[in-house]
C-alpha positions as CSV (number, residue, x, y, z in Angstrom):
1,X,191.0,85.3,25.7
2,X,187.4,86.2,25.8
3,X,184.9,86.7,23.0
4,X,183.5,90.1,22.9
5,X,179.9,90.4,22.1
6,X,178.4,93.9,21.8
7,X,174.9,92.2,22.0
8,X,175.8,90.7,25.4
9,X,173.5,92.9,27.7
10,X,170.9,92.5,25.4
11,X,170.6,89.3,26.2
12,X,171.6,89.0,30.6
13,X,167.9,87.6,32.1
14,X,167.0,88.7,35.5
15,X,167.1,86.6,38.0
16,X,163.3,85.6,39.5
17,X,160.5,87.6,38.7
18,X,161.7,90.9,39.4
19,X,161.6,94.0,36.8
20,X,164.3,95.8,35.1
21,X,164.6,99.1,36.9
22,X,162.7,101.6,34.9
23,X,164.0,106.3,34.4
24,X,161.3,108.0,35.0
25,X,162.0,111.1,32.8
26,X,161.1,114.9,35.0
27,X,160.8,118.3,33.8
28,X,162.1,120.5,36.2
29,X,158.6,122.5,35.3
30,X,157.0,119.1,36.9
31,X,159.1,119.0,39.9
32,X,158.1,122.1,41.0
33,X,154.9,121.6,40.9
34,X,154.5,118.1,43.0
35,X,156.8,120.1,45.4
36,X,153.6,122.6,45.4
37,X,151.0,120.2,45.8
38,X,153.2,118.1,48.8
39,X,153.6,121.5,50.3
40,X,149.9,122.4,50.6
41,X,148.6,118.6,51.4
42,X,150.7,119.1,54.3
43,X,149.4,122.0,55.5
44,X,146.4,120.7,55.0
45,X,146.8,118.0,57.2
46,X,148.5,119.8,59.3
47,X,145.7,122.0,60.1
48,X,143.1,119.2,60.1
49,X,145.6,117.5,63.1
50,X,145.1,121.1,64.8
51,X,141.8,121.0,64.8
52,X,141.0,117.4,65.9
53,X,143.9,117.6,68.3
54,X,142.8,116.2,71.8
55,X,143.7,117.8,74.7
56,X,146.0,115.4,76.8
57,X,146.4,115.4,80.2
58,X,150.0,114.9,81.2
59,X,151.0,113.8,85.1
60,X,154.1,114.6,86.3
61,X,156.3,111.5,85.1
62,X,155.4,111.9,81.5
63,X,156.3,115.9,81.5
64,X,159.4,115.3,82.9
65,X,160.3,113.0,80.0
66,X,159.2,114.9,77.7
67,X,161.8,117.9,79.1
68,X,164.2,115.9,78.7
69,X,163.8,114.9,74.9
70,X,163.7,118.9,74.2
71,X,166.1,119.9,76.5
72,X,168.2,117.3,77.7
73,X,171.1,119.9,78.9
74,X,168.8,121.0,81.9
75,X,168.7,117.1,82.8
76,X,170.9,116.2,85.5
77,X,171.0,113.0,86.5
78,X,173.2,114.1,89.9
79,X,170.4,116.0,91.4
80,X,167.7,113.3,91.5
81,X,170.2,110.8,92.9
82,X,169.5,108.2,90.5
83,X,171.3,105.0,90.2
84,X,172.1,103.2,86.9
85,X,169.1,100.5,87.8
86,X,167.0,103.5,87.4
87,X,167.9,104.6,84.6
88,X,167.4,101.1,83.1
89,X,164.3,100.4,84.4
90,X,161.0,101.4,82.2
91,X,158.4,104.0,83.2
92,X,155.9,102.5,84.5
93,X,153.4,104.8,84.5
94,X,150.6,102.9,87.3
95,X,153.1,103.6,89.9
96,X,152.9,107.5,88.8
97,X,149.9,109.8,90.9
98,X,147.2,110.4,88.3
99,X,144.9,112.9,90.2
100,X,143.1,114.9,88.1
101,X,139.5,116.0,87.7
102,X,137.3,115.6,84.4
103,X,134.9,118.5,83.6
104,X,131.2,116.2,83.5
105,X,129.4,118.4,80.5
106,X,125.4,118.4,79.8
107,X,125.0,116.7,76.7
108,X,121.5,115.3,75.4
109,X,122.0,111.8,77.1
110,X,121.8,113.3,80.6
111,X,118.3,113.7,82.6
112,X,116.2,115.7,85.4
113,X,116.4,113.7,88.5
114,X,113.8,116.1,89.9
115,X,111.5,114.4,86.7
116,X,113.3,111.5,87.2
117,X,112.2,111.1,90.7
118,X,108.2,112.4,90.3
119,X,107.9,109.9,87.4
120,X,109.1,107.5,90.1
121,X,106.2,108.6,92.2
122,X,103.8,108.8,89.7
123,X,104.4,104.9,89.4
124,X,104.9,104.2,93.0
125,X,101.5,102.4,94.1
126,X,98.9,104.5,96.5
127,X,97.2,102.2,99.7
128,X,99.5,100.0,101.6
129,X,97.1,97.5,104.1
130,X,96.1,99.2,107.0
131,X,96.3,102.8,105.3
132,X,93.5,105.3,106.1
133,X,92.6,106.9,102.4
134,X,89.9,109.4,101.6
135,X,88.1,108.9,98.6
136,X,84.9,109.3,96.3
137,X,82.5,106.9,95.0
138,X,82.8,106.9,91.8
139,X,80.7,104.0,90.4
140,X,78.1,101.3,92.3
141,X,77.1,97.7,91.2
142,X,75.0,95.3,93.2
143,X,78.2,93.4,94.8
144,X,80.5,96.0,95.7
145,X,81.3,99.7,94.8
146,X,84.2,101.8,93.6
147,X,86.4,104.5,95.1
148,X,88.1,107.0,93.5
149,X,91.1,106.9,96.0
150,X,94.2,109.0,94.1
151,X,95.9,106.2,91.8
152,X,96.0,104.7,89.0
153,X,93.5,102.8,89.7
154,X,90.5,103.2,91.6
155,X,89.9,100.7,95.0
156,X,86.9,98.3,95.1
157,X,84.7,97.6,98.2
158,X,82.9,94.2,98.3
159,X,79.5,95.4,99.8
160,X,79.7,93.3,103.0
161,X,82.4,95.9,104.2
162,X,80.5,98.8,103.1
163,X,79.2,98.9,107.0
164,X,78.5,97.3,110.0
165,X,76.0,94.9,110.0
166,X,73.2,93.9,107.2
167,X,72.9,97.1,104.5
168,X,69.4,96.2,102.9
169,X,69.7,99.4,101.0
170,X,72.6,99.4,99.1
171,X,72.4,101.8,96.7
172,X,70.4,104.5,98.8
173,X,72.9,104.6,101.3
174,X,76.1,105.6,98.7
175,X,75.3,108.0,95.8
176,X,78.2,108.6,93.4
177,X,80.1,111.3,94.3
178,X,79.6,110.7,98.0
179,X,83.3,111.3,100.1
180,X,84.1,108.4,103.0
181,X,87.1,107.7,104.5
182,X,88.1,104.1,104.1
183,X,90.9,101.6,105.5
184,X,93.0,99.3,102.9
185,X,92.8,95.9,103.6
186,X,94.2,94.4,100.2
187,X,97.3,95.8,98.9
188,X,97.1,96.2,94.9
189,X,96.4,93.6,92.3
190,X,98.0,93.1,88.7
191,X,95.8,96.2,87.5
192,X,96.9,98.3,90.5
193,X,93.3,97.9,92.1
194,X,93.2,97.6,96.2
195,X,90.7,96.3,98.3
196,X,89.4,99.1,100.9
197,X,86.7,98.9,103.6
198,X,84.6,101.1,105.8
199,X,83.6,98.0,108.0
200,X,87.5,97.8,109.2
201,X,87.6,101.3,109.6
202,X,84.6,101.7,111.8
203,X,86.1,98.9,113.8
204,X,89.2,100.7,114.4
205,X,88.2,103.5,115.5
206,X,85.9,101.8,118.0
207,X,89.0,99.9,119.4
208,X,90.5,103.2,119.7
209,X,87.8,104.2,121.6
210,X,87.3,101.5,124.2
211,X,90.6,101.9,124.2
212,X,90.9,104.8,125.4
213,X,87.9,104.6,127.8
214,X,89.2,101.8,129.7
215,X,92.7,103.4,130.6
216,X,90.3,106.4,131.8
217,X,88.3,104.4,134.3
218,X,85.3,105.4,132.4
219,X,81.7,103.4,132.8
220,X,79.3,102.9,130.1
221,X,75.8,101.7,130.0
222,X,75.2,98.3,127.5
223,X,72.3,96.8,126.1
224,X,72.3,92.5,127.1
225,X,71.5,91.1,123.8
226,X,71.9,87.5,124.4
227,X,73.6,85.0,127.0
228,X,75.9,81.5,126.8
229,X,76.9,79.3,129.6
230,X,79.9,81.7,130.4
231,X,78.1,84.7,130.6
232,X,76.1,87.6,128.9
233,X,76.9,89.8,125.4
234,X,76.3,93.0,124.4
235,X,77.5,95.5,121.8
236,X,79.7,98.3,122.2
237,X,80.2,100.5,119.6
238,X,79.5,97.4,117.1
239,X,82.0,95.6,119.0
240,X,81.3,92.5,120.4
241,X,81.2,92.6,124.9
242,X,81.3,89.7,127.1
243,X,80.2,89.8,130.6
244,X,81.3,86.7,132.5
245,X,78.7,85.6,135.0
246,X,81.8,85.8,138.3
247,X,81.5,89.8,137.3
248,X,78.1,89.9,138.1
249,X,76.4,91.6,141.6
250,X,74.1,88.5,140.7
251,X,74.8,86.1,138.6
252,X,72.5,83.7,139.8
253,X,69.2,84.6,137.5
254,X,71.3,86.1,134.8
255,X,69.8,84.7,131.8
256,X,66.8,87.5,132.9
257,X,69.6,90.3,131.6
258,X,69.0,89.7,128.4
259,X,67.1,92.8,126.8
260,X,68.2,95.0,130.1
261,X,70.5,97.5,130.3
262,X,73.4,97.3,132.7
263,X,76.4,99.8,134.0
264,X,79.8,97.9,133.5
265,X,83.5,99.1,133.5
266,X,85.9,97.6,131.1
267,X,87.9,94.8,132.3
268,X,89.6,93.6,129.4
269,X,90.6,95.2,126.1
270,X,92.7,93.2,123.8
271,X,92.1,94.6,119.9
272,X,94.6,92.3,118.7
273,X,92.6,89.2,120.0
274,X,89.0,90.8,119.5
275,X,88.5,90.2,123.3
276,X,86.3,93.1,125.1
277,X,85.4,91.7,128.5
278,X,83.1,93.6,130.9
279,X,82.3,93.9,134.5
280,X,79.7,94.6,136.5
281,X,81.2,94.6,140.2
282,X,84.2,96.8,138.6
283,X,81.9,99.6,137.4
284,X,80.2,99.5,141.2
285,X,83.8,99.8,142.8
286,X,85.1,102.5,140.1
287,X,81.8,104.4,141.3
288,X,83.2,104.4,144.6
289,X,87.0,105.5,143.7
290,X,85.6,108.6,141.5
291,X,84.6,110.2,144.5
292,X,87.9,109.6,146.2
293,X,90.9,111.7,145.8
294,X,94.5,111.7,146.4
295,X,95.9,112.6,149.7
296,X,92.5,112.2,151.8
297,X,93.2,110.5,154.8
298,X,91.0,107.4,155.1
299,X,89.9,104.6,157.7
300,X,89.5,101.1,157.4
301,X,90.1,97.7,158.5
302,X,93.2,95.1,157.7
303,X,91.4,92.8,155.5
304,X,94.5,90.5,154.6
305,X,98.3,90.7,155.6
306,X,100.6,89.4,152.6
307,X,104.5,89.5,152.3
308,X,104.7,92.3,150.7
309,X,101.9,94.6,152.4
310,X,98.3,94.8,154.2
311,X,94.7,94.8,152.2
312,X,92.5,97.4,153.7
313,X,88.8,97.6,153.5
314,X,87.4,101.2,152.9
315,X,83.7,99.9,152.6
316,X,82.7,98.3,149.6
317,X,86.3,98.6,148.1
318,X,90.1,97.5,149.5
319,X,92.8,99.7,149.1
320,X,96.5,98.4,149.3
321,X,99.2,99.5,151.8
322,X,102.3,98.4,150.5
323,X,105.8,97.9,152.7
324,X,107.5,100.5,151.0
325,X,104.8,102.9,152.1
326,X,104.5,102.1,155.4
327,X,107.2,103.6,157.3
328,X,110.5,105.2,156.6
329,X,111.7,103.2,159.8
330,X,113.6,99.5,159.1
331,X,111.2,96.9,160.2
332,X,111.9,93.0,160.8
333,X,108.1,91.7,159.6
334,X,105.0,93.7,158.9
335,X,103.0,92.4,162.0
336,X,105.6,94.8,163.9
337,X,103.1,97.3,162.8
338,X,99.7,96.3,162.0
339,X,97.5,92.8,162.3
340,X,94.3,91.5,160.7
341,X,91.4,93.2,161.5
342,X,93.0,96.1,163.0
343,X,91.0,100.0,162.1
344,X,94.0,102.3,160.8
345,X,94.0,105.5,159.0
346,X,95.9,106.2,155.8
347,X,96.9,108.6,152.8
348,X,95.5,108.0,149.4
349,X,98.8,108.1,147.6
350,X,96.7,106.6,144.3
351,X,93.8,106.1,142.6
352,X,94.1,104.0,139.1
353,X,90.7,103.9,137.5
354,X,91.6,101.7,134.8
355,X,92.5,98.7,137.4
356,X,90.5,99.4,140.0
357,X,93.5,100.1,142.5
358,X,93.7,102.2,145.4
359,X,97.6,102.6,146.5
360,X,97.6,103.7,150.7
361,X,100.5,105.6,152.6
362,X,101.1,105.9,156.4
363,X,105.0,106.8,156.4
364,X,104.3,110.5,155.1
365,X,102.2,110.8,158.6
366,X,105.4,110.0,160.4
367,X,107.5,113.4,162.0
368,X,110.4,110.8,162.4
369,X,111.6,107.8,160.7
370,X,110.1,105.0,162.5
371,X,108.0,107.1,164.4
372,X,104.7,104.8,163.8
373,X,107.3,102.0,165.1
374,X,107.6,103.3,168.3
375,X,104.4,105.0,168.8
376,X,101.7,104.1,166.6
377,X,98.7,105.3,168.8
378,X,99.8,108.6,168.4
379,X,100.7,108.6,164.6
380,X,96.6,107.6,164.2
381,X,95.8,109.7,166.7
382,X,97.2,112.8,165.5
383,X,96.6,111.6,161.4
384,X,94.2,114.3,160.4
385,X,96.6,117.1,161.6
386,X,99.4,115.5,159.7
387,X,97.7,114.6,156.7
388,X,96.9,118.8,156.5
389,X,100.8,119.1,155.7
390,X,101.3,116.4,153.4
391,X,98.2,118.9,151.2
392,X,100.5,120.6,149.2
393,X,102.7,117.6,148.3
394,X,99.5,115.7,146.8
395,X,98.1,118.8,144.8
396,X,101.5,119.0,142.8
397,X,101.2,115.6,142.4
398,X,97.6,116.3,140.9
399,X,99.2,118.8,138.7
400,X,102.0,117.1,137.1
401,X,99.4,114.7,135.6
């Protein structure tokens, strides 16, 4: 039988640390309004999440699910033939086709590449070695000059390649503002500044033209302005021109050259090694060729026979007749045809200036293959006639040149 104590539950601790629970007394005036003010925070956030809302791009996997959460009635498992594995395995959304293409916008990070590029330009440096430029002088001093050449900075000549040869005045010679064309030889230093030259130009364009005479047989008169053991020099164009003593018509005496001017043809021209080498006998036997022309029939005498043709001497100069050119007949050895120091007449077929070489032809005088063969005398005798015919062939020959 059990003591009552009306003061019991006055006196019942909590267990821990905890709280009693504590009635929070609400109007119904109250109520109302924190319904109110819920009401409008929501719609506040509501429209906030509207407005901030990103668009989402969806591929086809992820719409499909998301059908199916609003309208899982028009789901049917049956007509995607779908097993239970499935079913149970997870989306895996790398496996899904995600082709879609962004819209790129303008925004203030992006750039001109047509400034981008001629800012690229404007950087890029101007003279490479070996570049022609044309430029202004621009400022002198007594070791070298400046030129005014397009870039950032301007390019410096040293004064020895202001010219060819000794400049003893300097400053006369280049004024400021005077316009040269000038070769790079130095690509840019550290403050973008190239080394140029007119010296290296000059000696270009004097290679060009030796060049250029020498592959067209041309001769050219030289002043002999000194001698070695080898031979004689000379200057050519402000090149330097050797004369070897074998490519003299005497070569005996030659020191007595030496302030004497002599007709040569070139023999050698070699830029990249510097050599110029000259001849003499070469310019006496390009004389002779000039006035020859192709298709003239000639005469001379079998100098040499060789394997692969005959030598023949048309006075002062020897022309070749090769094998392939001397009959359109089969032949078992070339003295079949001709022997040394035999007179035969021939067809100029070609004349190269440049080397000194005179080609020959005797199977275009030939009515028959083999024909000079079987009867040579009459094949020379009847060579002038025949050589008329082959006219036209040689003059669109000449033509085509």
């Amino acid at each position: 039988m059990g003591v009552s104590n009306k003061n019991a539950q006055d006196n019942i601790q909590p267990k821990g640390n905890k709280k009693p629970l504590q009635v929070l007394h609400i109007s119904k005036k109250d109520t109302q309004k924190i319904d109110n003010e819920q009401t409008n925070s929501q719609e506040k956030i509501k429209k906030e999440d509207i407005a901030i809302k990103p668009q989402i791009i969806k591929n086809d996997s992820v719409k499909k699910t998301q059908d199916y959460n609003e309208n899982p009635k028009d789901f049917d498992i049956s007509q995607h033939n779908l097993t239970q594995q499935d079913l149970n395995r997870p989306l895996n959304f790398s496996e899904q086709s995600t082709d879609f293409q962004l819209e790129r916008t303008v925004d203030e990070f992006d750039f001109d590449e047509s400034a981008f590029l001629e800012a690229l330009n404007a950087n890029e440096p101007i003279g490479t070695t070996g570049e022609t430029i044309s430029g202004k002088v621009i400022a002198i001093e007594s070791d070298g000059l400046y030129v005014d050449i397009g870039g950032k900075a301007p390019g410096y000549m040293p004064k020895k390649e202001c010219g060819l040869g000794v400049i003893t005045n300097f400053k006369e010679k280049f004024s400021i503002g005077l316009e040269m064309e000038v070769l790079v030889i130095k690509e840019q230093n550290a403050d973008g500044m190239v080394t140029v030259s007119a010296r290296a130009l000059i000696l270009r364009q004097s290679w060009e033209k030796v060049s250029s005479s020498a592959k067209n047989g041309e001769l050219i008169n030289v002043l002999i302005n000194g001698f070695n053991r080898g031979g004689l020099t000379c200057d050519v164009d402000g090149l330097r021109g050797f004369i070897p003593r074998s490519q003299l018509e005497d070569g005996q005496d030659y020191q007595s050259f030496v302030g004497k001017t002599l007709k040569v043809a070139f023999l050698e021209v070699n830029p990249e090694s510097r050599k110029l080498v000259l001849s003499e006998k070469k310019a006496s036997l390009v004389s002779k060729l000039i006035s020859l022309k192709l298709g003239q029939l000639i005469e001379g005498e079998v100098l040499a026979v060789k394997p692969y043709g005959f030598f023949i001497d048309l006075g002062g100069a020897s022309g070749l007749l090769h094998q392939s050119s001397l009959t359109n007949g089969s032949i078992r050895s070339l003295r079949e045809v001709f022997r040394g120091g035999e007179m035969i007449k021939a067809l100029i077929s070609e004349i190269d200036l440049e080397k000194g070489r005179i080609g020959l032809n005797t199977a275009l005088l030939e009515n028959s293959a083999g024909e000079l063969i079987i009867d040579k005398q009459k094949v020379m005798q009847e060579a002038a006639e025949r050589a008329l015919k082959t006219k036209a062939l040689f003059d669109k020959k000449e033509q085509d040149k």
